[in-house]
C-alpha positions in Angstrom: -127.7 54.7 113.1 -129.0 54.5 116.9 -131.8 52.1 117.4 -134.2 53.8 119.9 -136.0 52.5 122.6 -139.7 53.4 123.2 -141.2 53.4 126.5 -143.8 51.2 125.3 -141.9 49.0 123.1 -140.1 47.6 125.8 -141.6 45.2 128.9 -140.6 46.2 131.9 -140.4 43.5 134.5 -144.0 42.2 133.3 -145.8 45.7 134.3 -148.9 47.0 132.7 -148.6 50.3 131.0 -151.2 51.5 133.7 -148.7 50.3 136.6 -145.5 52.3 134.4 -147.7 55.5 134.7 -148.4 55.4 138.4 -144.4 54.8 138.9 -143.2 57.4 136.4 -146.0 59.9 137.8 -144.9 59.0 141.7 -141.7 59.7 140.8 -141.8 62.4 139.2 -143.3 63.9 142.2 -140.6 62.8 144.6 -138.1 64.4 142.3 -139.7 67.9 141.8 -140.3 68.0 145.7 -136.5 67.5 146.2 -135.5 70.3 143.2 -138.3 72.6 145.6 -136.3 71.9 149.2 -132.9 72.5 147.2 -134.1 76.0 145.5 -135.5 76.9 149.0 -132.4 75.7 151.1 -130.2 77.9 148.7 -132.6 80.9 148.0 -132.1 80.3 144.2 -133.8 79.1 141.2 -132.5 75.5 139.6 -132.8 75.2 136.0 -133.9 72.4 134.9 -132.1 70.7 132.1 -134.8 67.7 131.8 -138.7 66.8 132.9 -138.8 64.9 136.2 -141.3 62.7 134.2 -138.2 62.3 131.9 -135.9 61.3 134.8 -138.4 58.9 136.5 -138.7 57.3 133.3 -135.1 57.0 132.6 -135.1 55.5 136.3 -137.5 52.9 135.0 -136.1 52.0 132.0 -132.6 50.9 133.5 -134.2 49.2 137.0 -132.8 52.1 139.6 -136.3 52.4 141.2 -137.3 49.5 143.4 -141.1 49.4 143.9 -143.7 46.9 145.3 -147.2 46.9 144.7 -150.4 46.8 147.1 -153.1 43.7 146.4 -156.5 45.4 146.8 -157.8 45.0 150.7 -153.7 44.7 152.0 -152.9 47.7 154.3 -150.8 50.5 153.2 -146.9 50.7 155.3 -146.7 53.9 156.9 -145.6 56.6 155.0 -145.8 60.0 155.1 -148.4 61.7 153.1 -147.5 63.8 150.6 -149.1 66.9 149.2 -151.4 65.4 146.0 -151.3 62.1 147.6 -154.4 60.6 148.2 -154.2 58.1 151.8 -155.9 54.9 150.9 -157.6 52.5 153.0 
C-alpha cells in the first residue's frame, strides 16, 4: 500500500502552516489568472482537470516555487498589483 503524504504532516523548509497558506493561496491566484488570459486568447473554455489550490500545493510539496518573505517595516520590490492584492506599506 501507498503511504500518503499530508500537507501538514510534512515540514516544509521550516515554514509555519500560516506562511504555507499565504504561498498556496498566492499561487493559486497566479495560476487561475493565467487559465483566464488562455480561455480569452483562444475564445474557449479550459476544463479544469484539478484545483489551482491543488497545483500550488503540489508546487510546494516538491520545492518548484521559489519565495522569499518580507520582515515587518522592509519595503515591498516592485511588483505589479494584482486584482485581490492588497499594496502594503
Amino acid at each position: 500500500m501507498v503511504e500518503r503524504k499530508f500537507l501538514y504532516d510534512v515540514l516544509v523548509d521550516d515554514l509555519t502552516k500560516y506562511e504555507i497558506v499565504l504561498l498556496t493561496a498566492r499561487r493559486g491566484r497566479e495560476i487561475n489568472e493565467m487559465r483566464i488570459a488562455l480561455e480569452k486568447k483562444h475564445e474557449t473554455r479550459l476544463i479544469e482537470k484539478e484545483k489551482p489550490t491543488i497545483v500550488a500545493m503540489r508546487e510546494i510539496l516538491r520545492g518548484d516555487l521559489g519565495y522569499t518573505f518580507r520582515r515587518s517595516g522592509e519595503k515591498p520590490m516592485k511588483e505589479q498589483f494584482k486584482r485581490g492584492m492588497k499594496k502594503t506599506l
